[in-house]
C-alpha positions as CSV (number, residue, x, y, z in Angstrom):
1,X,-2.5,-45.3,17.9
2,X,-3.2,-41.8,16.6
3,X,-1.1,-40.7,18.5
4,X,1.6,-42.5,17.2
5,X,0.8,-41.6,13.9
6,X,-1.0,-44.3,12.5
7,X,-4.2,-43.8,10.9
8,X,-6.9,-45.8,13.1
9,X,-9.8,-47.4,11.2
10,X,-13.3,-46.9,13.4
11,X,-14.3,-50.7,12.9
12,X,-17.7,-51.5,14.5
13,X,-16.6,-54.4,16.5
14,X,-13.1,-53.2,17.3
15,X,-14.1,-53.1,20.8
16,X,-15.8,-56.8,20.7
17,X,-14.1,-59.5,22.6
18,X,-12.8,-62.4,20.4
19,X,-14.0,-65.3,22.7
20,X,-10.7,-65.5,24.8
21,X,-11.0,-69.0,25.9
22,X,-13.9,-70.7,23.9
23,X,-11.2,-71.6,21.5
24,X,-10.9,-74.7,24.0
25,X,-14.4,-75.1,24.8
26,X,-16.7,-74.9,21.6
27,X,-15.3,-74.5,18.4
28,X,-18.1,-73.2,16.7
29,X,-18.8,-70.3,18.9
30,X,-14.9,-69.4,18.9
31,X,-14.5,-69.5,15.1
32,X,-18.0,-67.7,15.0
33,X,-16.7,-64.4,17.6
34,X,-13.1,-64.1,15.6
35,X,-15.0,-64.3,12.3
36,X,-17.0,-61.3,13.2
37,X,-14.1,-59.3,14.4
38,X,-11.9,-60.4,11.1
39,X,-15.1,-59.7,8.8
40,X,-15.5,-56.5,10.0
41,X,-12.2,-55.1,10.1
42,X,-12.2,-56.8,6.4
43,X,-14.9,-54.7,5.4
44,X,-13.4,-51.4,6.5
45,X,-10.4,-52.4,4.8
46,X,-8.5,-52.3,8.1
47,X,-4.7,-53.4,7.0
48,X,-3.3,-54.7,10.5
49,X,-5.7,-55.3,13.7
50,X,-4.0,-54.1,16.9
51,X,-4.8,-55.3,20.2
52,X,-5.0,-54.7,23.9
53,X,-5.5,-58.1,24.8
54,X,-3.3,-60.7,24.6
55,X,-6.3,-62.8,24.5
56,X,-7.3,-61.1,21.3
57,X,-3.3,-61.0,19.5
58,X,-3.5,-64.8,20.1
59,X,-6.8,-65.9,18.8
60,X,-7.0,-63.6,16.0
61,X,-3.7,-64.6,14.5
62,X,-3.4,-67.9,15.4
63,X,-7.0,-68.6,14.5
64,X,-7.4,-67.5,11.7
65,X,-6.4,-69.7,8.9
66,X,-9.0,-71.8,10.8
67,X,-11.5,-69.3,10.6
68,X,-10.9,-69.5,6.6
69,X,-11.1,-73.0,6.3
70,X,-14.3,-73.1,9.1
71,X,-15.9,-70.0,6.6
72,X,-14.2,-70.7,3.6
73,X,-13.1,-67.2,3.6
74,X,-9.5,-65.9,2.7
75,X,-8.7,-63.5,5.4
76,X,-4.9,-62.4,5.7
77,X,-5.3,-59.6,8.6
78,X,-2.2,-59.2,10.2
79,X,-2.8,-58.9,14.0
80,X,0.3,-56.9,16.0
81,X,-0.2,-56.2,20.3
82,X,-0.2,-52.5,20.9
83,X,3.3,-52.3,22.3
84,X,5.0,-53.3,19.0
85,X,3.7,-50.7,17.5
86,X,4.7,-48.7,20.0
87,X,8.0,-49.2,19.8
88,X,7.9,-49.1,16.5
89,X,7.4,-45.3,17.0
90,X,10.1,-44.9,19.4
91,X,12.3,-46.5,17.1
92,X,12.9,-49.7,17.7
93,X,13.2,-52.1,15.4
94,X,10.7,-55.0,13.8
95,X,13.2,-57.4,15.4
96,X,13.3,-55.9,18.4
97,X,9.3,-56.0,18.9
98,X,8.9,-59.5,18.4
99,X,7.2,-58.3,14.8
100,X,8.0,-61.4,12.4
101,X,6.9,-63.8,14.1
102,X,3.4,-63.5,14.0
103,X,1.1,-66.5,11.9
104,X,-0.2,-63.7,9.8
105,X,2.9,-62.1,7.9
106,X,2.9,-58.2,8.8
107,X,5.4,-57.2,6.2
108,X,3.0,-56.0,3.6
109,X,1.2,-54.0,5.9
110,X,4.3,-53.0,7.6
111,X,5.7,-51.6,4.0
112,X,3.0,-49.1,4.1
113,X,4.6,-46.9,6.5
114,X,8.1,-47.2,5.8
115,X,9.1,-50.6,8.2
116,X,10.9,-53.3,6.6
117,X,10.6,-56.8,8.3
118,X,13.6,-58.3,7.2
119,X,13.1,-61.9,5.0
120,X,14.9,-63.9,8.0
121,X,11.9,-62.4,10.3
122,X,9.0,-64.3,8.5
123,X,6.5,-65.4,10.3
124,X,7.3,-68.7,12.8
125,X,6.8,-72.1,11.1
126,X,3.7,-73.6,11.9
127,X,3.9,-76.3,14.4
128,X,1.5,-79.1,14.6
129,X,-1.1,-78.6,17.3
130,X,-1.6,-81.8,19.3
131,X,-5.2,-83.2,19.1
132,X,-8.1,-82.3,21.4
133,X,-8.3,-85.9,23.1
134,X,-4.6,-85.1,23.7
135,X,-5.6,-81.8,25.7
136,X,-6.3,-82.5,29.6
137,X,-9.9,-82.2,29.9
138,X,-11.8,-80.9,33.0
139,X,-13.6,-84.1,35.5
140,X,-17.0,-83.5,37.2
141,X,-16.7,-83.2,41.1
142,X,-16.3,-86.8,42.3
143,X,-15.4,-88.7,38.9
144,X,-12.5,-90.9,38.6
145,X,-10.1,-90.5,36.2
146,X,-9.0,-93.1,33.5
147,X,-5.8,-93.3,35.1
148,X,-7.1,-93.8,38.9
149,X,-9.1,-96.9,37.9
């Protein structure tokens, strides 16, 4: 990213894996290992987090207005994948990198360094995420399923 110009905030846990997966399997622990990350990059007044993993560009955008309700916190951290900024610096456009339809709107952040997101490229409407019992959930060697009875 320095390379590209930008000016890289040294975050402690900018290395720290967000959970990936626990998203699906324990709420608690999930919502605890993004809150970390987002806190931290909060605290070094970090104005976009951007990733490697698309694990990580995923859970940290997606998740966190969750983390704000779970924490009560008001984190708005934009989160971008590495190759939007990128191109970004080769020239291409917001639209072109996907940038605008993140959960978390980049645009302010964005504005610091020149890039305009047009207003048509806000972030995606939110769609309704279907309930957990809706979610196929994994059976213990052996057991038989509600629908094999």
């Amino acid at each position: 990213m320095k390379a590209l110009g930008a000016t890289v905030v040294d975050f402690p846990m900018k290395a720290q894996c967000c959970g990936g997966h626990m998203t699906q399997l324990s709420e608690a622990v999930a919502m605890d290992l993004i809150d970390r990350i987002l806190r931290n990059a909060a605290e070094y007044e970090a104005d976009i987090i951007v990733t490697l993993c698309p694990m990580c560009q995923l859970n940290l955008d997606a998740y966190q207005d969750a983390v704000n309700r779970y924490y009560k916190k008001k984190y708005h951290i934009p989160v971008l994948y590495f190759t939007q900024l990128i191109g970004l610096a080769m020239g291409m456009s917001a639209s072109e990198m996907g940038i605008g339809k993140e959960l978390i709107d980049a645009r302010a952040a964005l504005a610091k360094i020149g890039v305009e997101v047009p207003q048509e490229e806000t972030p995606a409407k939110r769609r309704e995420r279907p309930s957990k019992e809706a979610l196929p959930m994994p059976q213990p060697l052996g057991a038989t399923r509600p629908e094999e009875k």
